[in-house]
N, C-alpha and C positions, 0 to 999 in steps of 0.2 A: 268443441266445448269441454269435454274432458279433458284433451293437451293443454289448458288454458287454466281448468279446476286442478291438475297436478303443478303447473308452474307455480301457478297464485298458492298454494297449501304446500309445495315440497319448503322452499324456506321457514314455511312458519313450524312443519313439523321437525326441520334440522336443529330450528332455536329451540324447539321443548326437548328433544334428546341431549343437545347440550348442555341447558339449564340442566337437565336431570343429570347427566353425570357430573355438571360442575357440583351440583348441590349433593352427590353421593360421595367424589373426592371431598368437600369442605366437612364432610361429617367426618371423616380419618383425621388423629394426629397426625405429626409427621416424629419420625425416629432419625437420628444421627448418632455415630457412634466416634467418631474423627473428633473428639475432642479433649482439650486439657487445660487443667488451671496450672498456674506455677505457684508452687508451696515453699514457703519461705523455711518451712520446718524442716522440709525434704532438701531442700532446693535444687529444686526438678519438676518437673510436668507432671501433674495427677491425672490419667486420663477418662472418661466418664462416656456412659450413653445415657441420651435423653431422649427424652418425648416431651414433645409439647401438642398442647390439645388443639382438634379441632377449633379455627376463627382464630388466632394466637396471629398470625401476622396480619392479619387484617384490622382486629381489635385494639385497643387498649387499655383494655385492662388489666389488675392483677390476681396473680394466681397462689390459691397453698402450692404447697410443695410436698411430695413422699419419697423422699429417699429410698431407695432399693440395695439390700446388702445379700453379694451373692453368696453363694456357699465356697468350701475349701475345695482342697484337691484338684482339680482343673478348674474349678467353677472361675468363669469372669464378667465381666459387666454385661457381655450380649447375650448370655445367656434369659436372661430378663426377657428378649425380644426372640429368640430365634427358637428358645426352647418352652420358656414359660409361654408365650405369646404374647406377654403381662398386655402389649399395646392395641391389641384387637379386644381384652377384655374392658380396657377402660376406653376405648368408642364406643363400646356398645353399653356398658354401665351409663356413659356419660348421656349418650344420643339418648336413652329409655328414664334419664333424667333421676337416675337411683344414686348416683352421686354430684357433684359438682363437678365443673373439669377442672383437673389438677395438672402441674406441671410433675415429669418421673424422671430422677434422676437416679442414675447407675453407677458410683464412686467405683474404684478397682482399688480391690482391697488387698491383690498379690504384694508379695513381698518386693520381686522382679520378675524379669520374665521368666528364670527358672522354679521360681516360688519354693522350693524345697522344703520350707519354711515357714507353713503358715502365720498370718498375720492376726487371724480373728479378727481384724479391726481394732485391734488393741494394741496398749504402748507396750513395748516388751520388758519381759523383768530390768535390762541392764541400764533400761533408757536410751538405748541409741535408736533403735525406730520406734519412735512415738507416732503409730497412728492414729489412734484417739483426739489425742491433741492435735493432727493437722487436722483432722477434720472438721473438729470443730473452730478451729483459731483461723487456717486458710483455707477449705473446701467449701464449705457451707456459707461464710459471708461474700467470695467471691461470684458463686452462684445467685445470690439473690442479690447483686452488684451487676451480674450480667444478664439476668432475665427477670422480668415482672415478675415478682413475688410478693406475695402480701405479706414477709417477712415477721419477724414478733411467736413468740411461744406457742400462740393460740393457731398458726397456720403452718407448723410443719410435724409431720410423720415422717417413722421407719417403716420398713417392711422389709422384713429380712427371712433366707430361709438358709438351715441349718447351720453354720457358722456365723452366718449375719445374722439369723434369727437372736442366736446367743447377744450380738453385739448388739442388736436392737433393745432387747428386752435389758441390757445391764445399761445401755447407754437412757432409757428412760426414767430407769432406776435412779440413778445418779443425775442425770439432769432434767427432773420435770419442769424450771423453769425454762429449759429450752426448746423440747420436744410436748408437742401435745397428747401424741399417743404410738402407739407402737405394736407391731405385731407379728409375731411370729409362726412359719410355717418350718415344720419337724427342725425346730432346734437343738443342736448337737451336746444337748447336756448330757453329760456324762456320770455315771455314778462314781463314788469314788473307788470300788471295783473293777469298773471297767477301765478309770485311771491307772489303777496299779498293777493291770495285765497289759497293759500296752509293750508291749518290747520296747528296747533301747531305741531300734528304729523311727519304730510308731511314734513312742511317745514325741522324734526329737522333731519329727514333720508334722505333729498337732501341737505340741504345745512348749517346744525346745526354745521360743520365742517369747510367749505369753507368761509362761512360770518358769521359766529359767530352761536353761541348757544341761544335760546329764544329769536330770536329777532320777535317783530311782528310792524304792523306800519310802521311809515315814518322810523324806526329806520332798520326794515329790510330791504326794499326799497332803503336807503343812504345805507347798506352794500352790496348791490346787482349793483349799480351802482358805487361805488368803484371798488369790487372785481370782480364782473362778468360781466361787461357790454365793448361790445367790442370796442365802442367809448372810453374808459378812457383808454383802452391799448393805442390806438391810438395815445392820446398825447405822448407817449413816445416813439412810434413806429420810426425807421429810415426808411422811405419811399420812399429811394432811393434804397434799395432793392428788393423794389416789382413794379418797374416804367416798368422795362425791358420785366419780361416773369409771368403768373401768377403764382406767386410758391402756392396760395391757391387754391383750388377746395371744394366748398359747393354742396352735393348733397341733395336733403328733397323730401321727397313724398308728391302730393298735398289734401293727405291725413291724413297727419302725424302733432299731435297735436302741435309740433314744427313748423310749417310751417313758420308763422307768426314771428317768434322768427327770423329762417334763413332770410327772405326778409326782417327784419330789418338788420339784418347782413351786408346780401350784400348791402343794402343800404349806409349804416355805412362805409362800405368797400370802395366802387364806389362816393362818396363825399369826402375821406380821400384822391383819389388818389391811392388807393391799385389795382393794376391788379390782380383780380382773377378771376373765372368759377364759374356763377351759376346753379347748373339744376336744376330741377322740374320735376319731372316724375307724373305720376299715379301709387298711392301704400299709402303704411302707413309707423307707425312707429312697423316696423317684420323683420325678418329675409328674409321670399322671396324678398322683395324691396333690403335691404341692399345686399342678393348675387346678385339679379338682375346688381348692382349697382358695383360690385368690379375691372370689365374688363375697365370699362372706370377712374375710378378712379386708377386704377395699371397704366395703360397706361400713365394718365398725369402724372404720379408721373414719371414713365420710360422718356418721354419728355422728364424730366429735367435732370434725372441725365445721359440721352446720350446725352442731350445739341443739339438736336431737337426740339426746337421749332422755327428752322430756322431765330433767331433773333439775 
């Protein structure tokens, strides 16, 4: 009678532990890092990590999009997943239903494999790598050509931290019709002090690229408030885009050598008329502050594009 009560109940309880792990694996996205668009600007292979959410090949539907911009100096695209964790936080955001699921894209913002040279994400003073422009002209519309995207202004974010943070918060600046909102963790703004102590070295592996090559003096200083400085975006900024709800978010630790740099920022920001969020935590400029940092930062970005921010 019992050999009989185990036969008849051992399959039915093999299918419920199945079920339960099928239905624990379909709560994970999945992540891939093996991948590239071909840029017509570059003309060469851009290569990216992604995640896509939970139900993504089963479904059909479509997704926003958040872009992720990693930081300088070794940072690269898998940093997002190996170090931030970014993809165990948006399962668990997404399964607790605190966001939507979004699709997370990782661009590689190195120069080449040597990078010696940061890129910021930006076109370089001479014109010859323009990464701004691939990004926007081939990265971004081949992405939402190759995966469900709900595509359109209203459905894509930045999220960038310290060099992308920079790139995030200037590239919303200049194009709110393209980006809905943006946010930044310990972005690398610099004083312009801290610009003009840099060594010839420094300065040529942060911004030998972005504001020219050997500049030192007033001459680097005049290319750093041109090109980098987020008052001169400003002037050109359409400011009736950010009156309404704050589509920027600055987070900095009041630890983090940037500090200074961001509280000019938001300053800059907050006399321009720009609504955005500033925080200030206890931490530096590492990785523990920055994941610290990703739940409130997904979240405003999530605000925006559910159109929650009850305004």
């Amino acid at each position: 009678m019992i050999l009989h009560v185990l036969r008849t109940a051992l399959p039915i309880l093999l299918a419920i532990l199945w079920a339960g792990a099928a239905s624990a694996q379909s709560a994970n996205g999945t992540v891939s890092f093996d991948n590239t668009v071909q840029s017509r600007t570059f003309d060469r292979p851009v290569s990216y990590a992604l995640y896509l959410p939970p139900g993504y090949a089963t479904d059909t539907r479509a997704y926003p999009v958040v872009y992720l911009l990693h930081g300088g100096a070794t940072g690269q695209p898998s940093d997002w997943f190996t170090l931030a964790q970014i993809d165990q936080v948006l399962d668990r955001l997404i399964a607790e239903g605190r966001i939507p699921p979004v699709i997370a894209v990782a661009p590689d913002g190195r120069r080449d494999a040597a990078n010696r040279v940061a890129t910021y994400f930006m076109n370089d003073a001479d014109g010859i790598m323009r990464w701004e422009d691939m990004f926007h002209d081939d990265f971004v519309p081949a992405i939402e050509l190759r995966y469900r995207t709900l595509g359109a202004e209203g459905n894509r974010t930045l999220l960038g931290i310290s060099m992308g943070g920079v790139a995030a918060t200037f590239y919303q600046l200049r194009r709110p019709e393209v980006w809905a909102g943006a946010a930044a963790l310990g972005g690398a703004f610099r004083t312009e002090a801290q610009i003009d102590a840099l060594s010839a070295e420094a300065y040529e592996v942060r911004y030998g690229g972005w504001f020219g090559p050997g500049l030192t003096g007033e001459a680097r200083l005049d290319a750093a408030r041109v090109r980098g400085d987020i008052g001169a975006i400003l002037g050109d900024t359409d400011k009736t885009a950010f009156q309404r709800i704050p589509l920027l978010y600055l987070d900095i630790g009041a630890d983090d050598p940037f500090f200074e740099g961001n509280a000019l920022a938001h300053m800059d920001l907050r006399n321009a008329g720009i609504r955005h969020r500033f925080v200030a935590r206890e931490g530096g400029h590492d990785w523990p502050y920055w994941r610290d940092g990703l739940d409130e930062a997904l979240l405003h970005l999530s605000a925006i594009l559910t159109r929650d921010y009850g305004e």
